[in-house]
C-alpha positions in Angstrom: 0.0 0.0 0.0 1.5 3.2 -1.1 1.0 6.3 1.2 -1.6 8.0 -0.2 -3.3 5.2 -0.2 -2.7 4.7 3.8 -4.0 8.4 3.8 -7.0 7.9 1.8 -7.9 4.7 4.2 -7.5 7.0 7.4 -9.3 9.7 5.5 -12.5 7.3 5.1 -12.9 6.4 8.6 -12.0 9.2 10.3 -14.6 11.7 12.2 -14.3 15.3 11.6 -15.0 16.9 14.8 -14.2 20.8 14.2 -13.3 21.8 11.0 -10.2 24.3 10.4 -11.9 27.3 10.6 -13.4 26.5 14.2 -9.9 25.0 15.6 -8.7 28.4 14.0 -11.1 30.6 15.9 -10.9 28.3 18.9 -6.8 29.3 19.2 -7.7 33.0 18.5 -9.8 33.0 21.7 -7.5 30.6 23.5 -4.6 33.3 22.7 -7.4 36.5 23.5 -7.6 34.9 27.2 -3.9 34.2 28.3 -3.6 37.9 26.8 -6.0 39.0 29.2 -4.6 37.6 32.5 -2.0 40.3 33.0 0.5 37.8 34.0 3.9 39.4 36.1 5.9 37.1 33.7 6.6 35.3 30.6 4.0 32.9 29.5 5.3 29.2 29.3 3.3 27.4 26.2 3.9 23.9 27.0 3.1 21.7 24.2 2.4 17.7 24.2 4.6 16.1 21.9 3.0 13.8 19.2 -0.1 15.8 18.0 0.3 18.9 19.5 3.2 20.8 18.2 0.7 22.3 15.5 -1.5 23.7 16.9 0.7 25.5 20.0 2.9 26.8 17.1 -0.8 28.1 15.8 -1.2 29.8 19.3 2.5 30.7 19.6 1.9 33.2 16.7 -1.0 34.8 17.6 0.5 35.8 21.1 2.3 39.2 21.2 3.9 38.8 24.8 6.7 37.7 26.5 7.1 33.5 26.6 8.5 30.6 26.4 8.3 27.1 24.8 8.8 23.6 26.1 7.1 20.6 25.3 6.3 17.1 27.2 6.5 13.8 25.5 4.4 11.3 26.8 4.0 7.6 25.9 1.1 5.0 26.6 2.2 1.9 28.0 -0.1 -1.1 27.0 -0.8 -4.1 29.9 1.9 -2.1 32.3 2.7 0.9 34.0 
């Protein structure tokens, strides 16, 4: 199976939940609050690794105040801890 192929097969099956427009306007209100909180210091915009680097780079631009960036990688572990 070729790649777009794979990508066609997980297009078919997968559930749209908010389409780009409403994750957009979601992150422009998400960036209007942490704006608003007056904050005595930089922001730190912590992002999850493995899904979320997109959308906090999405956030990361439309914040115009002092912050940082780090991120978290996380792992599931099946039948363990």
């Amino acid at each position: 199976m070729t790649i777009e192929q794979e990508l066609a097969a997980v297009r078919a099956q997968a559930l749209c939940v908010a389409s780009a427009d409403e994750v957009r306007d979601a992150l422009t209100r998400m960036a209007a609050q942490i704006a608003r909180q007056q904050l005595p210091g930089p922001v730190v915009l912590l992002c999850v690794m493995r899904g979320g680097l997109l959308a906090a780079a999405e956030l990361l631009t439309r914040l115009e105040l002092p912050l940082r960036l780090d991120y978290v990688q996380v792992s599931r572990y099946r039948e363990g801890t």
